[in-house]
One Martini backbone bead per residue (centre of mass of N, CA, C, O) as a GRO file, in nm:
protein
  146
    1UNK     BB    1  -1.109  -1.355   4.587
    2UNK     BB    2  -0.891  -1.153   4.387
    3UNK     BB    3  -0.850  -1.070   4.101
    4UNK     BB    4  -0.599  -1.035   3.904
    5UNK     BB    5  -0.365  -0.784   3.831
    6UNK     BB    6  -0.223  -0.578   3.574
    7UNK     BB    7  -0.031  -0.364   3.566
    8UNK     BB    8   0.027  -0.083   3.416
    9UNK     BB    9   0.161   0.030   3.142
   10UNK     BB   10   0.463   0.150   3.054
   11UNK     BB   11   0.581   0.431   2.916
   12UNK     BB   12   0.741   0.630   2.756
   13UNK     BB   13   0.913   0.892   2.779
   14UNK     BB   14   0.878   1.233   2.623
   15UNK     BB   15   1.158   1.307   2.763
   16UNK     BB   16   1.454   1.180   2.694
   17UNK     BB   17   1.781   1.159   2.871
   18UNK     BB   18   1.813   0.821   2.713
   19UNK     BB   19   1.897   0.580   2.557
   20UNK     BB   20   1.707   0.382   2.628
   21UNK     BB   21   1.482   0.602   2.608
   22UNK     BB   22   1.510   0.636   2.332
   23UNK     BB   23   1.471   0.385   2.226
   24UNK     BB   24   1.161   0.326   2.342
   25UNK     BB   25   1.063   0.573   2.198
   26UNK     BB   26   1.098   0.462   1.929
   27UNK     BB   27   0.982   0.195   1.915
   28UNK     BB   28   0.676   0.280   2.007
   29UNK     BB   29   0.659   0.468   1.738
   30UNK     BB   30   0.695   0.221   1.557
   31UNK     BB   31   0.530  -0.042   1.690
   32UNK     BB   32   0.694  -0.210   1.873
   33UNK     BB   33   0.836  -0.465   2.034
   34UNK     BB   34   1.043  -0.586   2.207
   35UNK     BB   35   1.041  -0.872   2.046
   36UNK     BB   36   1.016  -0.762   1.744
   37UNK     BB   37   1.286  -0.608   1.760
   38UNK     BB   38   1.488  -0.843   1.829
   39UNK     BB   39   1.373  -1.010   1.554
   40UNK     BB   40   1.533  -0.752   1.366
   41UNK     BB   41   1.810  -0.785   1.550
   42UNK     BB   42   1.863  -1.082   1.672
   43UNK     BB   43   1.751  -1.041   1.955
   44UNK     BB   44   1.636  -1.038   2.249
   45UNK     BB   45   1.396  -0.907   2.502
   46UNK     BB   46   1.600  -0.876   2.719
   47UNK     BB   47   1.798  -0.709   2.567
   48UNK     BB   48   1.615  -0.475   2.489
   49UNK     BB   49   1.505  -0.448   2.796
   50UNK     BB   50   1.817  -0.336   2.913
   51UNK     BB   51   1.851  -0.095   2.732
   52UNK     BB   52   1.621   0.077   2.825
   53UNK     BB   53   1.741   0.094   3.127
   54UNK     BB   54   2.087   0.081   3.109
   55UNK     BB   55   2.222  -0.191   3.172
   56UNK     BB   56   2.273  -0.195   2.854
   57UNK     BB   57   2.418  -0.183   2.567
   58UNK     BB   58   2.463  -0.235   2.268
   59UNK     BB   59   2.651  -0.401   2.032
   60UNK     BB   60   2.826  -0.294   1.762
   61UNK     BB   61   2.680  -0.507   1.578
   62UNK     BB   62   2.380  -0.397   1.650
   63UNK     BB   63   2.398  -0.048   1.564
   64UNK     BB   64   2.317  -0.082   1.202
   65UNK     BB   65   2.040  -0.200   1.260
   66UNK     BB   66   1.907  -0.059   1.487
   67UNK     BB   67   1.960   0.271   1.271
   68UNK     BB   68   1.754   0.132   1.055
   69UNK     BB   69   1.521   0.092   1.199
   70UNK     BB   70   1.468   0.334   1.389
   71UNK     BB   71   1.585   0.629   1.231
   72UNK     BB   72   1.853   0.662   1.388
   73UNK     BB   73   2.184   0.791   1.517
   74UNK     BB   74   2.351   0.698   1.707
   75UNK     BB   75   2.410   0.958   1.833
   76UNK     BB   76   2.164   1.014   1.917
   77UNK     BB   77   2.091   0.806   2.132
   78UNK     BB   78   2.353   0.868   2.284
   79UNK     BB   79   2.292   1.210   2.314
   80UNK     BB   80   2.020   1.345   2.186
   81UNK     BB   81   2.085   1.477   1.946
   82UNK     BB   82   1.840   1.553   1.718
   83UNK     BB   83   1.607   1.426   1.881
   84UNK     BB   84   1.292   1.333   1.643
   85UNK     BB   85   0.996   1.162   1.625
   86UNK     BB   86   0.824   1.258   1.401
   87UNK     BB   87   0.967   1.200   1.122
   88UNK     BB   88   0.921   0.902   1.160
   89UNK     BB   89   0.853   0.598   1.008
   90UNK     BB   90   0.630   0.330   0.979
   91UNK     BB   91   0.807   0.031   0.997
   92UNK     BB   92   0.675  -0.242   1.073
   93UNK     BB   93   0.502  -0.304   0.807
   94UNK     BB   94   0.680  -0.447   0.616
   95UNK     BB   95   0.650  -0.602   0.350
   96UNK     BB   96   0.559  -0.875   0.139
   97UNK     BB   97   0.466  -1.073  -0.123
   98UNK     BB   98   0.279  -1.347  -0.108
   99UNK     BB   99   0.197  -1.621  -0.100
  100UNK     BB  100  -0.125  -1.667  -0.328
  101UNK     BB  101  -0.099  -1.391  -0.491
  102UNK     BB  102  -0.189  -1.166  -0.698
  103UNK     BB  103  -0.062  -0.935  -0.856
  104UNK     BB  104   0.040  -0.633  -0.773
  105UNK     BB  105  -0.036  -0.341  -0.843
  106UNK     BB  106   0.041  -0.071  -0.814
  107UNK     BB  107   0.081   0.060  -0.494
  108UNK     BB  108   0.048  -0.161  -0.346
  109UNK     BB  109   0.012  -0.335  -0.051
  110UNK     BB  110   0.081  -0.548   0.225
  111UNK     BB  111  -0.075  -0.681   0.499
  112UNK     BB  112  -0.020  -0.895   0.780
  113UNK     BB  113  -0.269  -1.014   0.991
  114UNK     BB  114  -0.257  -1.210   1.250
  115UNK     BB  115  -0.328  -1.547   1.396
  116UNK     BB  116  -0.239  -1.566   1.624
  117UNK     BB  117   0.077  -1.405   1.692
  118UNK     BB  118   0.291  -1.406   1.412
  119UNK     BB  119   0.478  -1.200   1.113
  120UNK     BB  120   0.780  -1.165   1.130
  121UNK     BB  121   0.716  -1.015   1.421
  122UNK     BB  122   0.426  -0.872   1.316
  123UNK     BB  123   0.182  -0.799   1.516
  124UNK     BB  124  -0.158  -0.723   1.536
  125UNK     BB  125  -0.112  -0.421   1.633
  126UNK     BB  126   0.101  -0.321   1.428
  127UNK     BB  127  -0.114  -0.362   1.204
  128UNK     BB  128  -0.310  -0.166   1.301
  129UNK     BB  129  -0.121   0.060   1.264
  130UNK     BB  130  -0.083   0.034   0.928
  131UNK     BB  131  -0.365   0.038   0.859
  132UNK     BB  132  -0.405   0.337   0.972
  133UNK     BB  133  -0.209   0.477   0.819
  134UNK     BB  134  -0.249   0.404   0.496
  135UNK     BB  135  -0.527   0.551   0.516
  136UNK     BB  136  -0.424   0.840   0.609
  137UNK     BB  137  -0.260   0.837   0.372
  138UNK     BB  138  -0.390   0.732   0.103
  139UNK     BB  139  -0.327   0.374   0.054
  140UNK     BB  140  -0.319   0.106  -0.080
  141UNK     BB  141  -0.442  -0.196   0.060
  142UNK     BB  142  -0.394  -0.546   0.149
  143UNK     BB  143  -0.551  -0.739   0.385
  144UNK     BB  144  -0.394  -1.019   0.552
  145UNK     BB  145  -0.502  -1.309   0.687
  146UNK     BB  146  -0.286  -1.572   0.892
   0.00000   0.00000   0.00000
C-alpha cells in the first residue's frame, strides 16, 4: 500500500486578475495564513477562502480591517489599478511586549515564536519570517520560544 501523499501546496498566481488572487497575494506575501488571516479580520479561515476564490467578496464592515491589514486600498484589490506588492511590509509579526519580561531597550522588538499552535494568530513559520525580516534589516529583536 502506497503512502499518502499531500498534492503540492498551491502558490497565489504572480500577475493576479481578481480580487480574491489580490487578496491572497498580498496574504502570502505579508506571510498569513489562511486562519491567522481570518483570526486578525475576525472571520473563518473558510471565509477567506471564498474570498481568495471569487467566490464571495469580503462583507462592508470586514473591508476597513482587510485594508488595514493588508497595506493596500479597497480599491486596489478590487480593481487592481496601483496594485504593487514589492512595498508592502510585513506586518504578520506585530507583537506586544510579553508578560514576565524586562522593560525592552530602546528600538528592540519581540517575536514570539510559538510552541506548537499558534500566538495571537502568529503561526511559527509567520515568526520565522519576521525574524528573517529583521535581521535582514539589522533590527535588534529578542526573540520568545513559548
Amino acid at each position: 500500500m502506497k503512502p499518502q501523499t499531500r498534492p503540492p501546496r498551491r502558490r497565489a498566481p504572480k500577475n493576479p486578475q481578481t480580487p480574491g488572487q489580490r487578496i491572497w497575494a498580498a496574504r502570502e506575501r505579508l506571510g498569513f495564513t489562511q486562519r491567522s488571516l481570518g483570526l486578525r479580520l475576525g472571520v473563518g479561515q473558510a471565509a477567506v477562502s471564498a474570498w481568495e476564490k471569487d467566490v464571495t467578496q469580503p462583507r462592508e464592515s470586514a473591508w476597513p480591517l482587510l485594508v488595514e491589514v493588508l497595506g493596500l486600498s479597497q480599491h486596489t484589490l478590487e480593481t487592481g489599478e496601483g496594485y504593487d506588492l514589492a512595498g508592502l511590509p510585513y506586518r504578520a509579526c506585530e507583537t506586544s511586549t510579553p508578560y514576565g519580561l524586562p522593560p525592552l531597550p530602546d528600538g528592540v522588538e519581540v517575536i514570539w515564536v510559538p510552541a506548537g499552535g499558534n500566538v495571537e494568530g502568529v503561526t511559527a513559520p509567520e515568526a520565522a519570517r519576521c525574524i528573517q525580516e529583521a535581521v535582514q534589516d539589522g533590527r535588534p529583536v529578542w526573540v520568545v520560544v513559548g
